[in-house]
C-alpha positions in Angstrom: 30.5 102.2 122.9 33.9 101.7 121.3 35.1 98.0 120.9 38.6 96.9 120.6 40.5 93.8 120.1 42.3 92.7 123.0 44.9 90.6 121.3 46.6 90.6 118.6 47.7 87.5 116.9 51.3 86.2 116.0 52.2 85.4 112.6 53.3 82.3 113.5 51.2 79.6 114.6 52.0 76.0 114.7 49.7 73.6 111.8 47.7 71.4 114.3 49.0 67.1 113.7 45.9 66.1 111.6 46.8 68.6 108.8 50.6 67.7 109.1 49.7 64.1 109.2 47.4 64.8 105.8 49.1 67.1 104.2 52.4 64.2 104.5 49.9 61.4 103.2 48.6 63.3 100.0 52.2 64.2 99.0 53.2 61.2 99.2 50.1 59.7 97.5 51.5 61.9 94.6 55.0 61.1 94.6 53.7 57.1 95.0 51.7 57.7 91.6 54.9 59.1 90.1 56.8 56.7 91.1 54.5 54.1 89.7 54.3 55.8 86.3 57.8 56.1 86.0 58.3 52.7 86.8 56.0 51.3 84.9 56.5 53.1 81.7 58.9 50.7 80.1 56.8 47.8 81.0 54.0 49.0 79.2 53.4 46.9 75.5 50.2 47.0 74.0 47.3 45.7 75.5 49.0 44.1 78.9 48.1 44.8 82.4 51.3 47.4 82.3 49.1 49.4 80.8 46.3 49.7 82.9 48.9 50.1 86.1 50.6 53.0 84.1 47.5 54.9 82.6 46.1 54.7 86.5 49.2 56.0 88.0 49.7 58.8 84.9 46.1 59.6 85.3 46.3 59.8 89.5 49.4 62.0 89.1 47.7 64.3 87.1 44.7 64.6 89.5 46.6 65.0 92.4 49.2 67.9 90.8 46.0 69.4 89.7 44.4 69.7 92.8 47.8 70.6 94.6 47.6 73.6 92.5 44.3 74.3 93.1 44.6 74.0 97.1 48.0 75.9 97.0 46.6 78.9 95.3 44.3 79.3 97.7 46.9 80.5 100.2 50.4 81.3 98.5 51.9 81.1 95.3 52.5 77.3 94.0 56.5 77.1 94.2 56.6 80.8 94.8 56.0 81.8 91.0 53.1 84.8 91.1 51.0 82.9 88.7 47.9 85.4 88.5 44.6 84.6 90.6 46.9 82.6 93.5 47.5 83.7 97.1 43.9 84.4 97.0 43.4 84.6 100.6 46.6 87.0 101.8 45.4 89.2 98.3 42.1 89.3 99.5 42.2 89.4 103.4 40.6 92.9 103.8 37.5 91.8 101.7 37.1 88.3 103.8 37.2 90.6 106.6 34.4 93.1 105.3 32.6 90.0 103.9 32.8 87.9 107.2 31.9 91.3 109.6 28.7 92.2 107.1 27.6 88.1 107.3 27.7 88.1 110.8 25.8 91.9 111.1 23.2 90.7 108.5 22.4 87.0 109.8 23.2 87.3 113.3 23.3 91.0 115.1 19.8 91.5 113.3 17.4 92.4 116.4 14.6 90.2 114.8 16.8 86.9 114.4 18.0 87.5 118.1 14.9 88.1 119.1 13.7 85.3 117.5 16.5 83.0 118.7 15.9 84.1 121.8 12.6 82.9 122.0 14.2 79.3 122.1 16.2 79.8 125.2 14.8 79.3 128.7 17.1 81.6 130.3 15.1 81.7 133.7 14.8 77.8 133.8 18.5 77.3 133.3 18.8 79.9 136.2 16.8 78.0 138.0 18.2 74.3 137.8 21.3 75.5 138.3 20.4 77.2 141.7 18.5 74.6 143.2 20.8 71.8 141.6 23.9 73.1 140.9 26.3 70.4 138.8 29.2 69.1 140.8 32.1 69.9 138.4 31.1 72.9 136.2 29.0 74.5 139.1 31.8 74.2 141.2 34.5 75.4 139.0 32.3 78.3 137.8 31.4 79.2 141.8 35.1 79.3 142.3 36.3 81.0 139.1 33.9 84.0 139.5 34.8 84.2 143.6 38.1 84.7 143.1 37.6 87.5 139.9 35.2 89.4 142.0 37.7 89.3 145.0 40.5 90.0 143.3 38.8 93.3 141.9 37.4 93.9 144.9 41.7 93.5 146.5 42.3 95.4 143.6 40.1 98.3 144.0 41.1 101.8 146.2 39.0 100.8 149.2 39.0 104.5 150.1 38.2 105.5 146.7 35.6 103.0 146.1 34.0 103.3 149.7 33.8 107.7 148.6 32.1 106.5 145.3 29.6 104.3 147.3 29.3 107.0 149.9 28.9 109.7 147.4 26.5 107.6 145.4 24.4 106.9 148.5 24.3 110.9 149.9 23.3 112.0 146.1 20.8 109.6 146.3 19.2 110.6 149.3 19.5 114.4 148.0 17.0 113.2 145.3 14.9 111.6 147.3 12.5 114.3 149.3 11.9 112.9 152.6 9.2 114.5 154.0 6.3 113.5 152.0 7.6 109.7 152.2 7.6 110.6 156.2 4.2 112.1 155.9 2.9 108.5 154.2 4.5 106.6 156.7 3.0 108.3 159.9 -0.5 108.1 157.9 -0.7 104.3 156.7 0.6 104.0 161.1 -2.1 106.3 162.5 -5.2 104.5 160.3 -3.6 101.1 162.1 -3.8 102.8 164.9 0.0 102.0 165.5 0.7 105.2 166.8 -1.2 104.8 170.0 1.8 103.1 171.5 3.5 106.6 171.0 1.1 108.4 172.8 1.3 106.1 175.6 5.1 106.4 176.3 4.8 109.6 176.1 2.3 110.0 179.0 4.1 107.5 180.5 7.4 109.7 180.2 5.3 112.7 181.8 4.2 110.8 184.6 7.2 110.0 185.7 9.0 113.7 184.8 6.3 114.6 187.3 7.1 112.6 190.3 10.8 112.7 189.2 10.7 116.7 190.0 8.4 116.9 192.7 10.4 119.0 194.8 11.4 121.7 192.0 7.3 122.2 191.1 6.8 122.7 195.3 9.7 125.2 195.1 8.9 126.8 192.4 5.2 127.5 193.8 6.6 128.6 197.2 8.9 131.2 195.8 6.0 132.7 192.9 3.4 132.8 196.1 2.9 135.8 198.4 3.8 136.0 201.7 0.5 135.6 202.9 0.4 132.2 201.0 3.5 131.4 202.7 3.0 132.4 206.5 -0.3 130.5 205.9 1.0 127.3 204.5 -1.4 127.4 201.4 1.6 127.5 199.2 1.8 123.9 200.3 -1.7 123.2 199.6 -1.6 124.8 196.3 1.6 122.8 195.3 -0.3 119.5 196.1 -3.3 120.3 194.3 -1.1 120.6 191.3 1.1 118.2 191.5 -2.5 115.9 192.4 -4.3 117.1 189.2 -2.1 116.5 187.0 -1.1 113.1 188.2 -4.7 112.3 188.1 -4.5 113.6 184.0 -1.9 111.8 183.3 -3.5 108.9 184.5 -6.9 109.0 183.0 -4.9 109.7 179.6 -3.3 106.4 180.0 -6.5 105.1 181.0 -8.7 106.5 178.5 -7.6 107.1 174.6 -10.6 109.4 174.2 -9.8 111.5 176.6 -10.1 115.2 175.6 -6.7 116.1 176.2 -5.4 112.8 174.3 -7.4 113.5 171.4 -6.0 117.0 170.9 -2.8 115.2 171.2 -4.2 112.7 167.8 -5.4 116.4 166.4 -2.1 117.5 166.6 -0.3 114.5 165.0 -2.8 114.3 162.5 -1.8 118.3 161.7 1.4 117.5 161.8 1.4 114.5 159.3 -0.7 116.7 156.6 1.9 119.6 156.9 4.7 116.9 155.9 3.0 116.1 153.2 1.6 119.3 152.0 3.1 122.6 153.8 6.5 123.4 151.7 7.5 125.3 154.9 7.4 122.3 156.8 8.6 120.4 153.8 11.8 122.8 153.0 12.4 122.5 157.2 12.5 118.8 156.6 14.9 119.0 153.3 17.4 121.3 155.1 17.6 118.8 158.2 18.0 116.0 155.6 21.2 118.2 154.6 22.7 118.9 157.8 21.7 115.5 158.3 23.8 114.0 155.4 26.5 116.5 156.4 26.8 115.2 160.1 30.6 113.8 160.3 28.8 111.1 162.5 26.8 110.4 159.5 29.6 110.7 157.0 31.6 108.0 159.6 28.6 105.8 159.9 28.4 105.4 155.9 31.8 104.5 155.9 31.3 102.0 158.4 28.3 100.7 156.6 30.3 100.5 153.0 33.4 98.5 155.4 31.1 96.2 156.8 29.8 95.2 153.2 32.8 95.4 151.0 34.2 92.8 154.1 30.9 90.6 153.7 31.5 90.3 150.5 35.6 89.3 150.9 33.9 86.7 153.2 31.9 84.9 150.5 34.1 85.7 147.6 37.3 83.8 149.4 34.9 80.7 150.5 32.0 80.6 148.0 31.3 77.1 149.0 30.6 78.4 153.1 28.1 81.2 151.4 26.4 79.1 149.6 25.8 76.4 152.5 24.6 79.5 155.0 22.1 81.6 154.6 23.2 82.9 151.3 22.5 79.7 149.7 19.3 79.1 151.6 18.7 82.3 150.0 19.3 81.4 146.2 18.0 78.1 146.3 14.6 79.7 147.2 15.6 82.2 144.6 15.8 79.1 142.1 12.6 77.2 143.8 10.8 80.3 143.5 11.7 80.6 139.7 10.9 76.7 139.0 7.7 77.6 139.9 6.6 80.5 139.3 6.0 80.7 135.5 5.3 84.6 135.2 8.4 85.0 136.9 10.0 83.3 135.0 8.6 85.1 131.8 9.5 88.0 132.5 12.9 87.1 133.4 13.0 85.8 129.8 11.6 88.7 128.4 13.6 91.5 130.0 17.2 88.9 129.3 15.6 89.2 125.5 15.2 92.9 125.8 18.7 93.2 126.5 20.1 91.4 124.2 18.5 92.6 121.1 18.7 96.0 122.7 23.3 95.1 122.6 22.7 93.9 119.0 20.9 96.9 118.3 22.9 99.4 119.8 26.3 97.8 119.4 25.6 95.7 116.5 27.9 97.7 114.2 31.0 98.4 116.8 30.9 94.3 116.8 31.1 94.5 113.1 33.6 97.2 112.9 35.7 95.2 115.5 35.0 91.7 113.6 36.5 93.4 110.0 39.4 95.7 111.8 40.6 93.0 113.6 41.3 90.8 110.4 43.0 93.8 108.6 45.3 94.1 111.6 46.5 90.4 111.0 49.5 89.7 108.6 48.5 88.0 105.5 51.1 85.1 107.0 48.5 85.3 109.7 45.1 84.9 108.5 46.7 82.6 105.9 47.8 80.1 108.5 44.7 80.2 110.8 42.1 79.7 107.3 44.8 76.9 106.6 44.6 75.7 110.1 40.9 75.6 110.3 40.2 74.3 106.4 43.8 72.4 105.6 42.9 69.0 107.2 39.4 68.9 104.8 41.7 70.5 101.7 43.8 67.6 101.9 41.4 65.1 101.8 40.1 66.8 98.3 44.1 66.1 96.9 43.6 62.2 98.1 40.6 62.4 97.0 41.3 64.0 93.5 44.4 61.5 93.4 42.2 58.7 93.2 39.6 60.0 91.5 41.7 61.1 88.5 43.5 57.3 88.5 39.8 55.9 88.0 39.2 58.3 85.2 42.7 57.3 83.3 42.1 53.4 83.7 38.4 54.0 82.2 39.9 55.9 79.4 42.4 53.4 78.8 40.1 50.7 78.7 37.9 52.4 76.6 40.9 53.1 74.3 41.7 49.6 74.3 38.5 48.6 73.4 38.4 50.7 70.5 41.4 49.2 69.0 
């Protein structure tokens, strides 16, 4: 699987306020301590308060400038001079790539640690809730987000090309599949219920009425096989009812009786014919090349088309109004979906397990593609770039280390100086 990056970023970005806003009060904390020391350096005479105003405000100034450096070097030059080890991070972008990429492979994309995260989540149970009590804003937002993305592909998508791809899928499938055996199972598991009695029955029915239905043509066709003996006599006649009689009279003791001779031979025969489906490969190659012609039929090439129409419309239906799905049958049908998973715990376990399975089997197999993806994608960005977003994402706390420092570096000079002062 090859992973890409689908964006690139731009070089400029805009600092968000709170950095701004810091960046402006730890300047100006600085030039404030200048100011003060400048100011306050004539004033200062011995041992007077002078003093401890200026050693705070020399002290602070130092701290600050300092830790301006130190916070500067960490993205460009201080005042553009290329004082070695600054610009650290557009120097070294390549390795914080590399070095982010193999962190995230070796304490996140490890199969064990997902697995083991895994473990934690509930996936099934938040399936659940969220079926049979979906939340009002998210649900609905989500319900209508991923509507209109599965009908806008299905818009999008050749609706003749994608109804051959269904079609094709569905005829290769039934290639695979050999029918007759399945056939053969299915007439078996009927005739042990006894189910194919009714079949019988029609079909005596259906001879019964063939019979009186052509009446005529078995009378005729006596009279004209019969001498003419039979003929002047009339017993051509008498032959024809006695026929026509005895097998009325079968019929109906067939109908009348299921173990009758004749009807049992008919069960013999099924019973033959339900072995050789499953067992005879004459009979079973006979069945695979109807299958073919079957699947070859234009009728059946139109009704597959018709079949793929009717669904990819369906689905239009509930992808344009997701909210008149899910209060039809559709959501009758996933809220029993999410009923059934509330409370049915092995269900709900395996759910979790296979979900598991596939994520540690995408960390697995893909676990390095993400990595690859993770550390190209940073050398692709400008150092102006990855400088700006590290500055963006790090600035507002790096400023708060100048203030910081600032202060911290005016409490140090006013204890030195009243330490001097008290050695004097």
């Amino acid at each position: 699987m090859k992973l890409e990056s689908v964006a690139r970023p731009t070089a400029f970005e805009v600092a968000p306020a709170g950095l701004v806003q810091m960046r402006l009060v730890a300047t100006g904390l600085l030039v404030v301590m200048a100011a003060i020391y400048l100011s306050t350096r004539p004033l200062v005479a011995g041992d007077n308060a002078w003093g401890f105003v200026n050693a705070f405000a020399e002290a602070a100034m130092v701290g600050g400038l300092a830790d301006w450096f130190a916070v500067t070097a960490l993205f460009r030059h201080p005042l553009g001079l290329p004082i070695p080890h600054t610009a650290i991070v557009p120097r070294n972008k390549d390795r914080i790539g590399d070095t982010l990429a193999q962190f995230l492979r070796a304490n996140f994309l490890v199969p064990s640690v997902v697995s083991r995260r895994m473990r934690r989540l509930d996936v099934a149970g938040a399936i659940a809730r969220w079926l049979t009590d979906p939340p009002e804003g998210a649900g609905g937002r989500f319900r209508q987000g991923a509507s209109r993305l599965v009908a806008q592909v299905l818009e999008g998508l050749d609706p003749a090309r994608l109804g051959g791809m269904v079609k094709n899928a569905i005829g290769a499938r039934l290639r695979e599949t050999e029918v007759s055996p399945l056939l053969g199972q299915l007439a078996a598991a009927a005739m042990r219920e006894d189910r194919h009695q009714p079949l019988i029955d029609a079909g005596v029915r259906w001879a019964g009425r063939t019979l009186a239905a052509n009446e005529s043509m078995i009378r005729q066709m006596v009279h004209d096989r019969a001498g003419s003996i039979l003929r002047w006599t009339g017993l051509d006649e008498t032959v024809s009812n006695k026929l026509i009689d005895g097998l009325d009279k079968l019929l109906g003791e067939m109908a009348d009786n299921r173990q009758h001779p004749v009807r049992l031979r008919a069960e013999e025969a099924l019973d033959r014919i339900v072995w050789d489906l499953q067992h005879d490969p004459e009979t079973r190659a006979r069945i695979e090349r109807l299958k073919e012609d079957l699947i070859a039929n234009p009728a059946m090439q139109r009704w597959l088309d018709g079949m793929w129409e009717a669904a990819r419309a369906g689905l239009l239906r509930i992808a344009r109004d997701p909210e008149a799905a899910m209060a039809g049958r559709l959501g009758e049908v996933l809220r029993q979906l999410g009923q059934t998973l509330r409370n049915d715990p092995e269900l709900a376990h395996r759910i979790n397990r296979f979900v598991r399975r596939a994520v540690v089997g995408i960390a697995a197999d893909y676990g390095d593609g993400i990595v690859r993806l993770v550390s190209e994608t940073v050398r692709s960005w400008d150092a102006q770039t990855i400088t700006r977003r590290l500055e963006n994402a790090v600035g507002k706390d790096l400023q708060y280390i100048r203030v910081n420092g600032t202060l911290v570096g005016g409490l140090v000079g006013l204890l030195i100086h009243a330490v001097d002062i008290g050695l004097t």
